[in-house]
C-alpha positions in Angstrom: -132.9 273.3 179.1 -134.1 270.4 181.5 -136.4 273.2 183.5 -137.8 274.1 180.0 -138.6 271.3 178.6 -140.3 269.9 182.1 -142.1 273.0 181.8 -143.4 272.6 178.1 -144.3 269.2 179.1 -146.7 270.0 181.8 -148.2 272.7 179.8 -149.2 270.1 177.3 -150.2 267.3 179.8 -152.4 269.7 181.1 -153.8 270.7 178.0 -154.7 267.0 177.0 -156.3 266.1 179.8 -158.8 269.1 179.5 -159.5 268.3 175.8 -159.3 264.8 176.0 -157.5 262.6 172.8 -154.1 262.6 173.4 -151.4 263.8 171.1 -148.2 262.0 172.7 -147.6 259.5 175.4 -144.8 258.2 177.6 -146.2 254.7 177.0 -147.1 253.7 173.6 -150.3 251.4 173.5 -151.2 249.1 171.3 -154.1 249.2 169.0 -156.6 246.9 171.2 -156.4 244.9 173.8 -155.6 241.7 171.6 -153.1 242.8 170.0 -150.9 243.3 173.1 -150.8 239.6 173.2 -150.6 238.5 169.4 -148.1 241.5 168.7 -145.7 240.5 171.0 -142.6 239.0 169.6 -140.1 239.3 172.9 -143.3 238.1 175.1 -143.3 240.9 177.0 -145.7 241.0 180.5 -148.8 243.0 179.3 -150.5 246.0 181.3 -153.9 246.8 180.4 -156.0 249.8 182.2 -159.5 249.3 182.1 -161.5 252.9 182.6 -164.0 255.0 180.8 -164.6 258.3 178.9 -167.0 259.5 181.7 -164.4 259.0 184.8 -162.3 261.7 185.8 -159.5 259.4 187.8 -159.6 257.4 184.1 -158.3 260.5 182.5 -155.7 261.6 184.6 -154.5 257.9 185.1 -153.9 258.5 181.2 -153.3 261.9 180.8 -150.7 262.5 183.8 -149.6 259.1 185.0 -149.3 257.2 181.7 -147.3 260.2 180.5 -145.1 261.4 183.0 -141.5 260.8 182.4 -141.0 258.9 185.1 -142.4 256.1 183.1 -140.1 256.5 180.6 -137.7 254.2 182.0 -139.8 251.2 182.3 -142.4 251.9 179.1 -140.3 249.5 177.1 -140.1 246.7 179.3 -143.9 245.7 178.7 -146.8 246.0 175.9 -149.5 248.1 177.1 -153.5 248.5 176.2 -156.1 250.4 177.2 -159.8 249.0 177.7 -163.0 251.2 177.2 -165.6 249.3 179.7 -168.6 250.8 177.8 -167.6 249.5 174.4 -165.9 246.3 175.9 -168.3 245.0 179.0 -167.8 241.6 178.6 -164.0 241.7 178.6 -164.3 243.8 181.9 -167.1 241.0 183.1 -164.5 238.5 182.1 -161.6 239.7 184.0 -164.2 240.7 187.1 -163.7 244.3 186.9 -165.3 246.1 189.7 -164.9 249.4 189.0 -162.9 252.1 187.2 -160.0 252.8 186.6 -158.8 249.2 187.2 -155.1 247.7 185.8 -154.3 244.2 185.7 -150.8 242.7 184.6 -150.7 239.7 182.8 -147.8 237.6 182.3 -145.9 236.6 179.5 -148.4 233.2 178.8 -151.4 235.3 179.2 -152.4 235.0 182.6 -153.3 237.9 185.2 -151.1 238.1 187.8 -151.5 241.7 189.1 -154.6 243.7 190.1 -155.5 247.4 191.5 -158.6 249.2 191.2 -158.1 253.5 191.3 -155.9 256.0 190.3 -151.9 255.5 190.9 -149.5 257.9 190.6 -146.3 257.3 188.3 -144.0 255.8 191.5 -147.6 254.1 192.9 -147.7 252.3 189.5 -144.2 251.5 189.5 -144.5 250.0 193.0 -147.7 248.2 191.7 -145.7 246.6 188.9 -142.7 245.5 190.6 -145.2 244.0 193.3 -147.1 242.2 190.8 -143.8 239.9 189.7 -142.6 239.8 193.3 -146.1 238.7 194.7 -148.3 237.5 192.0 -152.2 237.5 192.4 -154.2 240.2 194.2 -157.1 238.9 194.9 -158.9 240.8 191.4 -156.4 239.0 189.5 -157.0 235.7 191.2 -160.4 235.7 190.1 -159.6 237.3 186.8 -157.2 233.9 186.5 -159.7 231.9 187.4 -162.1 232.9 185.1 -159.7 232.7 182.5 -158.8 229.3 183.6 -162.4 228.2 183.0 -162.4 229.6 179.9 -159.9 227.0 178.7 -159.9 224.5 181.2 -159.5 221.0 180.2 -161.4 218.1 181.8 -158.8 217.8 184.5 -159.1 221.1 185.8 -162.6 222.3 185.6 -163.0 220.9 189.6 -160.3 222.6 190.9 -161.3 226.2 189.2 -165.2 225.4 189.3 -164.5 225.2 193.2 -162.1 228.0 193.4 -164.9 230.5 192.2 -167.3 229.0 194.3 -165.5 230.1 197.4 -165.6 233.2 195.8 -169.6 233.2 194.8 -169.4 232.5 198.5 -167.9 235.3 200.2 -170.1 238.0 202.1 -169.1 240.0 199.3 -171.1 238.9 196.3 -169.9 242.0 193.8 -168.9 239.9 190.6 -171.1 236.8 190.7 -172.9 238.0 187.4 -169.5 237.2 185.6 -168.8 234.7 187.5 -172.4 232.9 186.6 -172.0 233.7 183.4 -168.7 231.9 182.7 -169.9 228.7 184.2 -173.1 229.1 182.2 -170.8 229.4 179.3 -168.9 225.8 179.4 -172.6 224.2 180.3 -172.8 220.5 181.2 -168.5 220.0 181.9 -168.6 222.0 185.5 -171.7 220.3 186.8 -170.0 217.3 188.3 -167.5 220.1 189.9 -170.7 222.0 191.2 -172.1 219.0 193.0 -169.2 218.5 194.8 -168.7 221.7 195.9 -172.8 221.5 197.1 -170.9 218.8 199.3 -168.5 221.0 201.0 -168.1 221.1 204.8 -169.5 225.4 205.0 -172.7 225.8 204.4 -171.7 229.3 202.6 -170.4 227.2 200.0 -173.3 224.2 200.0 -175.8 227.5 199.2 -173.3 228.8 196.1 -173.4 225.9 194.6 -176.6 225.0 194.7 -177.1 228.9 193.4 -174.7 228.1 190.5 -176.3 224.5 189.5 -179.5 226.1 189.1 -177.9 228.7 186.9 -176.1 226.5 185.2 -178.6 223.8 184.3 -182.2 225.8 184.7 -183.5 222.8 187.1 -185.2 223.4 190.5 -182.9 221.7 192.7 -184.2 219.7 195.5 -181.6 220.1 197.3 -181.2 222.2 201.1 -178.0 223.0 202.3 -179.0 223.3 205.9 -180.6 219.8 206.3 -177.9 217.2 207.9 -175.5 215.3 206.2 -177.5 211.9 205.1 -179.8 214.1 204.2 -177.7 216.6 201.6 -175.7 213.2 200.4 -179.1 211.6 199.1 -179.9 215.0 197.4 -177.0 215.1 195.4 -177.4 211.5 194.0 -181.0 212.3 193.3 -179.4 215.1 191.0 -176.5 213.4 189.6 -179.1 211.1 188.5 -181.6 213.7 187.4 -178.5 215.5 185.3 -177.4 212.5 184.0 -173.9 211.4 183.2 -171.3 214.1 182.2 
């Protein structure tokens, strides 16, 4: 019976994944990706896949991992939502997705503490999973947190995230800096106190994402040259403080 019903099962896996819409799942989803975290009465963590109709690892990260029984065991210990990246960019842009297929687990309160881009297989996720609550934040979900920290950041800690996703605007590799831009674009005047302090970091990679970011920010053409020495770069920053005005 056991053999059988294995075998009727792979049958139909198979079958979805070559027509597409699923008929059954070993994880039930919920409707949308906000609903994972309104509809969730036991505060469960949340896992939400990010892919896309056009990519082939997408649909058998659905159609064979997300419905082998393997999963069985654990699909009720967390709420679960799938994101479409070409009807939902900015919620990709907003957690920094780089690519597809990409899951992120958040935590009970909302925040990402898990990230892996590709295809897992049903004991690869379950690794994943159990890592993420052992060793929170790969670095995708660090900057997904981050952003989602600047999102809602109070007074207090809009310098300590502004300069958190500097260092990353700063890292060789750029890949994400649109989102990035665009969130601090998105709170306007509060992070440009942060910014200038950052433009008076000690790495000149940093001094040159700043000054990146300020323009972005606030439209200006800064004055300000992150190779010239440290007098120098001190009296360009008051000149702008000034120029900006009080915040």
């Amino acid at each position: 019976m056991a053999q059988h019903k294995a075998f009727t099962r792979c049958i139909l896996l198979a079958f979805m994944f070559v027509i597409g819409p699923s008929i059954c799942h070993a994880i039930e989803f919920s409707d949308s990706f906000e609903k994972a975290f309104d509809d969730n009465p036991n505060q469960l963590p949340v896992v939400v896949t990010f892919g896309a109709p056009w990519c082939n690892w997408c649909r058998k990260l659905e159609y064979m991992t997300l419905m082998d029984e393997a999963l069985d065991e654990i699909g009720d210990e967390y709420r679960w939502a799938k994101v479409n990246v070409d009807e939902q960019q900015d919620l990709a842009a907003r957690f920094w997705i780089r690519g597809v297929p990409a899951t992120i687990v958040f935590n009970s309160d909302g925040r990402p503490i898990g990230g892996r881009s590709g295809y897992m297989n049903p004991e690869e996720l379950k690794e994943f999973l159990r890592e993420s609550f052992a060793n929170p934040q790969s670095p995708l979900a660090a900057v997904a947190d981050q952003l989602h920290r600047l999102q809602f950041a109070s007074q207090d800690e809009i310098e300590s995230t502004v300069a958190s996703l500097v260092e990353v605007l700063a890292q060789p590799d750029r890949y994400g800096r649109e989102p990035i831009l665009a969130a601090l674009q998105a709170r306007g005047d509060v992070v440009v106190p942060a910014l200038l302090e950052s433009m008076a970091n000690s790495r000149l990679a940093v001094r040159a994402a700043a000054v990146h970011a300020l323009q972005h920010v606030t439209g200006l053409a800064s004055p300000f040259q992150p190779f010239d020495p440290l007098d120098a770069r001190a009296r360009q920053i008051e000149s702008l403080r000034k120029e900006v005005g009080p915040q």
